[in-house]
Backbone bond lengths (Angstrom), bond angles and torsions (degrees), N, CA, C in turn:
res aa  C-N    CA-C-N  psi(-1)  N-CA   C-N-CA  omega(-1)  CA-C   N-CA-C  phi
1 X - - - 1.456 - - 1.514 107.27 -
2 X 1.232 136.31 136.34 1.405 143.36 -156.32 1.399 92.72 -148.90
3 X 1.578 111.62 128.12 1.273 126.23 -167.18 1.653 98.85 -94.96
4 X 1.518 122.04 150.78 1.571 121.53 -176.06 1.831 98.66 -84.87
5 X 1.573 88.71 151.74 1.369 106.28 165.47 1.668 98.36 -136.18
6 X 1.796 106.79 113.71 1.254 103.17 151.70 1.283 142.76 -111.03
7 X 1.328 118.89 132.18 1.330 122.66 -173.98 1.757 134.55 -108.69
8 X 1.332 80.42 23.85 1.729 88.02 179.92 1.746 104.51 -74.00
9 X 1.316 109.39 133.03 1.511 108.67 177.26 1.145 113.96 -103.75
10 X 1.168 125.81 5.83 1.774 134.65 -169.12 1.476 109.86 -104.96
11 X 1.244 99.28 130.23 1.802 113.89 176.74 1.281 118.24 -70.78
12 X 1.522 132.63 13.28 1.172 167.60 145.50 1.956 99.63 -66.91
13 X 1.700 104.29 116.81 1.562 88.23 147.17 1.493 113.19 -112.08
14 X 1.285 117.97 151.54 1.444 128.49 160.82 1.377 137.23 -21.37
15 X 0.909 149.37 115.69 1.547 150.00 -156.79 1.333 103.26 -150.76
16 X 1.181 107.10 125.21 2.015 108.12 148.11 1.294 121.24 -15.02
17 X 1.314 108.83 -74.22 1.447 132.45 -139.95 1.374 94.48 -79.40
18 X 1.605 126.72 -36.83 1.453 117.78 164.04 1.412 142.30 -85.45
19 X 1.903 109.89 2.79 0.971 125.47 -165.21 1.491 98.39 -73.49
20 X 2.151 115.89 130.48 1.390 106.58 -176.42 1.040 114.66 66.23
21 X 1.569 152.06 5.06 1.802 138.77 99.31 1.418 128.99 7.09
22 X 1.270 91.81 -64.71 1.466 91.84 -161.66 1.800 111.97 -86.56
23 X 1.398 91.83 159.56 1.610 96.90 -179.49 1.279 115.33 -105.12
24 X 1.256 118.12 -179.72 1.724 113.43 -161.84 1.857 93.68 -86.52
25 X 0.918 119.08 8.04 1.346 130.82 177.35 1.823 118.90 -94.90
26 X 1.506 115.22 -20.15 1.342 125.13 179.35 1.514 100.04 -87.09
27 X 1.441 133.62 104.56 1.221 134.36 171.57 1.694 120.17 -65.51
28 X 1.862 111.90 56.53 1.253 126.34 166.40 1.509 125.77 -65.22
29 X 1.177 127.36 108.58 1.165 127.67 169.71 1.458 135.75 -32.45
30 X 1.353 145.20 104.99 1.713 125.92 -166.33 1.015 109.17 -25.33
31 X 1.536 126.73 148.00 1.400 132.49 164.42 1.478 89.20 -148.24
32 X 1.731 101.01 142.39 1.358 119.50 159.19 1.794 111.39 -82.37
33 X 1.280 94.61 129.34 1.650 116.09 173.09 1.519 119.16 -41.24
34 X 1.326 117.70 -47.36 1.409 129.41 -178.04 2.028 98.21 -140.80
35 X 1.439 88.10 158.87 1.774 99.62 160.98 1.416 117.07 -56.50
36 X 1.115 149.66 175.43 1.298 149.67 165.38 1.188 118.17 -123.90
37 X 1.311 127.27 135.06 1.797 136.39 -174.08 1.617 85.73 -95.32
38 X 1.138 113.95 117.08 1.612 116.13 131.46 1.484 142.05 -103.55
39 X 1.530 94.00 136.12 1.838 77.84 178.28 1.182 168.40 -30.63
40 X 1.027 170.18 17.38 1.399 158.23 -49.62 1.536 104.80 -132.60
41 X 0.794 140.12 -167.29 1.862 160.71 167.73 1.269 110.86 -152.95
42 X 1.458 104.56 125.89 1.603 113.58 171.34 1.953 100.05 -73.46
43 X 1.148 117.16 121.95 1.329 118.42 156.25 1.704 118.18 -15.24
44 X 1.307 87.12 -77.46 1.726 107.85 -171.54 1.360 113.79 -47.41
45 X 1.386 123.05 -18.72 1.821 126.43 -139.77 1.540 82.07 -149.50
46 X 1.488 113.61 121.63 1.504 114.78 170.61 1.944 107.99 -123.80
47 X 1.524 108.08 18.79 1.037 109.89 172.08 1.571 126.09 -74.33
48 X 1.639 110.32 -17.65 1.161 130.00 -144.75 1.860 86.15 -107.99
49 X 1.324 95.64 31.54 1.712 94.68 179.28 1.346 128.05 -93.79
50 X 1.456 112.33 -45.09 1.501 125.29 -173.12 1.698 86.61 -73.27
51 X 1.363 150.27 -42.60 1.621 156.11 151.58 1.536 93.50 -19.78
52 X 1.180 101.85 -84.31 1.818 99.02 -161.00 1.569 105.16 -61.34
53 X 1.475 122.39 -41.78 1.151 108.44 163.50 1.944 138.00 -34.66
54 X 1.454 95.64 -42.28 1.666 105.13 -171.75 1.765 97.51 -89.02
55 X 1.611 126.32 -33.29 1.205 121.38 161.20 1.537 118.13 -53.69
56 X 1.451 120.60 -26.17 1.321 92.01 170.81 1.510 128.16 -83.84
57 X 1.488 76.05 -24.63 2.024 78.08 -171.12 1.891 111.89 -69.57
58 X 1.423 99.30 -26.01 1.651 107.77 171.00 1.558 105.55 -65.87
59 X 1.446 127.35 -41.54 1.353 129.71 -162.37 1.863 82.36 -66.04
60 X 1.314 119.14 -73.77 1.417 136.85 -151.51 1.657 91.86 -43.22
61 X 1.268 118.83 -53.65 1.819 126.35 179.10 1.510 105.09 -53.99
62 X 0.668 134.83 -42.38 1.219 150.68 -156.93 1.519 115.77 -81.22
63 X 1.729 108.96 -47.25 1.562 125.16 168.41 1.374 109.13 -60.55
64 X 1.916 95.16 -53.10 1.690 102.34 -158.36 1.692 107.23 -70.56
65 X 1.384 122.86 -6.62 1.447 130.53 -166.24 1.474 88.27 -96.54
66 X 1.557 134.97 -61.62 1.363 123.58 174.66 1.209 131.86 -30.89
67 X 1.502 107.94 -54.00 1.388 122.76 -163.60 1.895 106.64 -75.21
68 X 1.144 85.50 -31.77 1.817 93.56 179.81 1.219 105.29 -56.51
69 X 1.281 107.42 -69.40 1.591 121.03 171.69 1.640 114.68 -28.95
70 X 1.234 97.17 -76.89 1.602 98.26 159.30 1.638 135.68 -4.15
71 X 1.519 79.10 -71.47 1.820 108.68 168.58 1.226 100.21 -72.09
72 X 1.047 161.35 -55.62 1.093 131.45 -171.43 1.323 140.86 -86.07
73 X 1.426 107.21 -17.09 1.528 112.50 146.24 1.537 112.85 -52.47
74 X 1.099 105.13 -79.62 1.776 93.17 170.42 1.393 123.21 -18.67
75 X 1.245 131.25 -87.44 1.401 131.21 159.45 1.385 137.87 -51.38
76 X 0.931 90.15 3.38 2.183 111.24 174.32 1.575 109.56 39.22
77 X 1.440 113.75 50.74 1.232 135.75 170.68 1.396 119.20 167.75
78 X 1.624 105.58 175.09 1.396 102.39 -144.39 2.151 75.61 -101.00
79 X 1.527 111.41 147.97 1.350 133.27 157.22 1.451 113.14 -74.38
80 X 1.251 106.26 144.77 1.455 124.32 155.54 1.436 113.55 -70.42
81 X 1.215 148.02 148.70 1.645 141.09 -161.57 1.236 90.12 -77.39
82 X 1.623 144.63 -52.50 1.447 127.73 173.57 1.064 133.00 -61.97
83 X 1.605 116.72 -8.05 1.511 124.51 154.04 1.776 126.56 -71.29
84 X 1.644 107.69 -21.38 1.306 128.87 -132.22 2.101 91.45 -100.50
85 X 1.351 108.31 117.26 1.609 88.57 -165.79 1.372 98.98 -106.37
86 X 1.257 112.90 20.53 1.830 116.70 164.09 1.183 95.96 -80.94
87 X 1.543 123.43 -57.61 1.467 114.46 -144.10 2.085 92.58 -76.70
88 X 1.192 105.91 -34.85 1.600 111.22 171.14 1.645 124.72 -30.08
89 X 1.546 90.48 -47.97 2.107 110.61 -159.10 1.796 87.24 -99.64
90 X 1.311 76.47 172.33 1.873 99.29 -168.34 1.998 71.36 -133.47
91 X 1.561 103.48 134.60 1.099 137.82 176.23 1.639 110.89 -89.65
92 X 1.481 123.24 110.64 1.306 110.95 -150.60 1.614 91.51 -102.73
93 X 1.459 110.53 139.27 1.677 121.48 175.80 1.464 106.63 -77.19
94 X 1.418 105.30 139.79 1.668 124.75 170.98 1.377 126.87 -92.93
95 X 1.150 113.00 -53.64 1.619 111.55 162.63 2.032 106.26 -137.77
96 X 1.534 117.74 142.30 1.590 131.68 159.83 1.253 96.27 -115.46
97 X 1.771 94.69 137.10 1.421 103.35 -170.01 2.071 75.72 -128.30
98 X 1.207 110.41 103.95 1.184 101.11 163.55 1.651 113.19 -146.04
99 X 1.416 110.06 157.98 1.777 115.30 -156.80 1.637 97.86 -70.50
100 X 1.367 113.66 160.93 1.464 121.89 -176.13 1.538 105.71 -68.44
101 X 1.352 123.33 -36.41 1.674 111.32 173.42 1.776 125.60 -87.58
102 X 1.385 92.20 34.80 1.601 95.51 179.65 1.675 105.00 -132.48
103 X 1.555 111.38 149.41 1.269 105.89 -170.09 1.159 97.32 -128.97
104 X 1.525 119.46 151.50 1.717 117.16 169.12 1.254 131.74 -90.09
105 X 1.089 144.10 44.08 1.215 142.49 -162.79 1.559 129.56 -44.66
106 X 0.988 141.01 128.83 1.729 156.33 -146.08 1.997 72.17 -88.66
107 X 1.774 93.83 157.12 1.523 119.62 171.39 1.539 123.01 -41.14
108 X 1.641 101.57 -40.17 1.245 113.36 -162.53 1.325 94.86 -110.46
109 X 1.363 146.48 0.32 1.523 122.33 147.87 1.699 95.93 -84.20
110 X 0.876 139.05 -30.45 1.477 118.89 163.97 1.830 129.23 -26.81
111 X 1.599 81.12 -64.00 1.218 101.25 -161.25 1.758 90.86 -65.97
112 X 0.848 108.84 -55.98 1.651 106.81 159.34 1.387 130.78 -5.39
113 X 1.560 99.44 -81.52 1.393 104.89 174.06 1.261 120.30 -61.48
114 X 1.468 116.47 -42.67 1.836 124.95 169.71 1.745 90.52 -43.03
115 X 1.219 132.29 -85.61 0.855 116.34 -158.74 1.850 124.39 -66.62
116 X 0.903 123.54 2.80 1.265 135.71 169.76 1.749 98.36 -77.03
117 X 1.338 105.89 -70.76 1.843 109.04 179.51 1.707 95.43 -44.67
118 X 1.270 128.51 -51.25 1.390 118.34 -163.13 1.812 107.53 -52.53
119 X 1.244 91.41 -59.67 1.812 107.87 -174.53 1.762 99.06 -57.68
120 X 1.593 120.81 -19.55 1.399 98.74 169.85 1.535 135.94 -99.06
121 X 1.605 106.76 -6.85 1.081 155.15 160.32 1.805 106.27 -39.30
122 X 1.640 94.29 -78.74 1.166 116.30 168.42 1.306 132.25 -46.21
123 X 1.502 117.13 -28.24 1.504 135.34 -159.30 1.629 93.60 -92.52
124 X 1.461 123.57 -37.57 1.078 152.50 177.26 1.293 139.91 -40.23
125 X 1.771 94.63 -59.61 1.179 119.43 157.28 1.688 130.74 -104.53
126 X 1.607 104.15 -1.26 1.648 116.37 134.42 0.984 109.17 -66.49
127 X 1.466 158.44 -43.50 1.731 144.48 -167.68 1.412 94.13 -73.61
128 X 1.332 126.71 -51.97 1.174 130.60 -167.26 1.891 117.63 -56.42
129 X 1.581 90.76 -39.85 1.647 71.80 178.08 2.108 116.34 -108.10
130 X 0.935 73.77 20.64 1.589 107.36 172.76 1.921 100.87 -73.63
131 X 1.655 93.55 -74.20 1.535 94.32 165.01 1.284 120.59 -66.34
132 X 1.304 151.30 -31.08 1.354 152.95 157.97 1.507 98.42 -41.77
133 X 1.237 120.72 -60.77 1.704 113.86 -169.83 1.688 109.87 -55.79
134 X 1.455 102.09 -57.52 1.762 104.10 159.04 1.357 125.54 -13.00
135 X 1.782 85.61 -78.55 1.445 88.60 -172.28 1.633 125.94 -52.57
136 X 1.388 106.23 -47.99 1.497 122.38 150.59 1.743 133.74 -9.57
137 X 1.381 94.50 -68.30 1.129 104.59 156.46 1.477 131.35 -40.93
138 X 1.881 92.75 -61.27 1.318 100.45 -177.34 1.503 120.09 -59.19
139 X 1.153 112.80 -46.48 2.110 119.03 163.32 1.453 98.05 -39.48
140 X 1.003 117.59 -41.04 1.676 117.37 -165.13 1.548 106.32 -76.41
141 X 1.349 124.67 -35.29 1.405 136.75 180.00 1.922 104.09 -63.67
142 X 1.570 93.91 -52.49 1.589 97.36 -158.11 1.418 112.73 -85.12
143 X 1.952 110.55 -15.14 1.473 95.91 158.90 1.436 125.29 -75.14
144 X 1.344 116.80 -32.81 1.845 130.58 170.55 1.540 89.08 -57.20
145 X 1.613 145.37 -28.97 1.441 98.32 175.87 1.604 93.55 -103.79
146 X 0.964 150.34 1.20 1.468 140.36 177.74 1.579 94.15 -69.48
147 X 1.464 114.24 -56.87 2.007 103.99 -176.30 1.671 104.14 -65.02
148 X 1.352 121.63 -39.33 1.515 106.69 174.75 1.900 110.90 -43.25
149 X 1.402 105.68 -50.44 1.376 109.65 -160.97 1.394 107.30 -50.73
150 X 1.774 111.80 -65.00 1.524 143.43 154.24 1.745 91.79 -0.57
151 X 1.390 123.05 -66.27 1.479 138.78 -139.47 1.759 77.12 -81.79
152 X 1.293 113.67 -92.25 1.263 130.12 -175.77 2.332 112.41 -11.60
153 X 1.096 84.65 -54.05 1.498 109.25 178.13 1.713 109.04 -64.63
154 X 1.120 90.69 -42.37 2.009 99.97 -176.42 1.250 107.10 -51.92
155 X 2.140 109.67 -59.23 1.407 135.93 -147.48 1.670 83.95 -89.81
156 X 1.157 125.05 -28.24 1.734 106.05 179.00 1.620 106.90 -92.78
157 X 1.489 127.71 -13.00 1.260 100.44 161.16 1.591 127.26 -74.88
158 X 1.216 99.13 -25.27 1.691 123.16 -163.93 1.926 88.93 -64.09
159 X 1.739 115.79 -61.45 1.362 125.32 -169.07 2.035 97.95 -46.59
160 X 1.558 89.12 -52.93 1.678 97.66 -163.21 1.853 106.09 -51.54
161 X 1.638 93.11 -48.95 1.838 94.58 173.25 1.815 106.95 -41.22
162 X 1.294 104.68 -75.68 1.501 124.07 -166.56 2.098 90.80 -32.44
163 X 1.614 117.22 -73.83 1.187 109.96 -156.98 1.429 96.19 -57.27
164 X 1.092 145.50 -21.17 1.913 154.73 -163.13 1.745 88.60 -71.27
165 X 0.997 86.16 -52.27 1.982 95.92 -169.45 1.248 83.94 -49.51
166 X 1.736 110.71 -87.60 1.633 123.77 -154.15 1.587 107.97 -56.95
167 X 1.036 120.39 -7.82 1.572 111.21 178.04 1.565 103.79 -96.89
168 X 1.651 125.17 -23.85 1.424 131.87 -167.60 2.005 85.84 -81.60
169 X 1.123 115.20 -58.79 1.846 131.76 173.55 1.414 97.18 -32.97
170 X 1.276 126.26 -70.73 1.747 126.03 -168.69 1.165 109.87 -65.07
171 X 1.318 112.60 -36.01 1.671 108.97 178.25 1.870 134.06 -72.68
172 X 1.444 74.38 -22.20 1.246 96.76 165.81 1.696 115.20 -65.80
173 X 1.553 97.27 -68.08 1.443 105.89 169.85 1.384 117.45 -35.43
174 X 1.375 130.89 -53.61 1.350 136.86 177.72 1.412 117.37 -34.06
175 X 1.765 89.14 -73.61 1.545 109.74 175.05 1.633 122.38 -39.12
176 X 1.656 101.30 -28.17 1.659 103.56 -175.49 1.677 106.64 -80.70
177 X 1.156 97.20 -32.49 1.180 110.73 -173.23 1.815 136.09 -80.81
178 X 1.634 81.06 -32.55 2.208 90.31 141.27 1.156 99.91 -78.97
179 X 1.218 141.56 -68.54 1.656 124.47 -160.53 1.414 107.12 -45.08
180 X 1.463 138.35 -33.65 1.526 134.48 -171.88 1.237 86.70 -71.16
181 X 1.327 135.20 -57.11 1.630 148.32 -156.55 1.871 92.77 -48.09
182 X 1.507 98.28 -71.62 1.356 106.30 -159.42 2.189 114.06 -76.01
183 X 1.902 107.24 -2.21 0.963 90.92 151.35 1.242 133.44 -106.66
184 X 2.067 114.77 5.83 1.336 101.89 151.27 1.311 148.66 -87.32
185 X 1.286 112.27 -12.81 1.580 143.68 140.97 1.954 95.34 -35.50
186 X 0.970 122.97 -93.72 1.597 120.37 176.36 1.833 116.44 -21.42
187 X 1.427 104.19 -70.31 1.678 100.56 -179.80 1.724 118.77 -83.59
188 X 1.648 111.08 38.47 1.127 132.82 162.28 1.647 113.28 -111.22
């Protein structure tokens, strides 16, 4: 919602039917064509920024394309901008009717804050993949020790088989070797 600012200073209102009437000979006072919406920002809500931002610069295109026009019907050709006494004058406002929790901010605190949200934006999604790389890493750490473990686990079942063998092998040997014991003890 964008509160009106009008700035027509002429005791003349605007009409169709007279727009481009008059000749450079009728000593009419400037008048703006229509009221003008300007942007506003709710305090509370700073989403509604890069919006009011592109509304102004459309509003500002929009004035400066009228008024030219303007001027140049009047002068029945187009000005050079140092000829041009629209683009020269600052157009003075008559009444802003806007609510107590809305503020107007000039182009360049806009552009400001846009760029403030950008740089925090940015900072944002640098932390973010900052921690993504982390974490990354860390998957990367805990599978290199899950295959170490894997490895570790392999080479100690494989060792445990081998001593299973050589301890089942010696025991064997033993066993043959009381039985020789205990059948020469017998045919004595």
């Amino acid at each position: 919602i964008s509160p009106q600012i009008n700035i027509s200073q002429s005791p003349q209102q605007y009409s169709p039917q007279n727009y481009g009437q008059q000749s450079i000979n009728d000593q009419v006072p400037f008048q703006t064509p229509l009221p003008i919406q300007t942007p506003a920002i709710k305090t509370s809500n700073g989403g509604d920024i890069i919006l009011a931002v592109e509304s102004v610069q459309n509003l500002k295109q929009q004035i400066e394309g009228k008024l030219m026009h303007i001027e140049d019907q009047i002068c029945g050709k187009n000005l050079k901008p140092t000829q041009s006494i629209i683009r020269q004058t600052l157009i003075p406002t008559k009444t802003v009717n806007i609510p107590s929790d809305y503020i107007i901010l000039s182009p360049q605190q806009l552009d400001k804050i846009v760029e403030d949200k950008v740089k925090i934006k940015l900072k944002n999604y640098e932390e973010q993949l900052k921690q993504q790389s982390l974490l990354e890493s860390r998957i990367k750490n805990l599978e290199e020790s899950i295959i170490n473990i894997n490895k570790t686990f392999s080479s100690s079942q494989a060792q445990a088989g081998q001593l299973n063998h050589s301890f089942n092998v010696t025991l064997q040997d033993r066993l043959q070797k009381v039985q020789q014991q205990i059948n020469a003890l017998g045919k004595k």
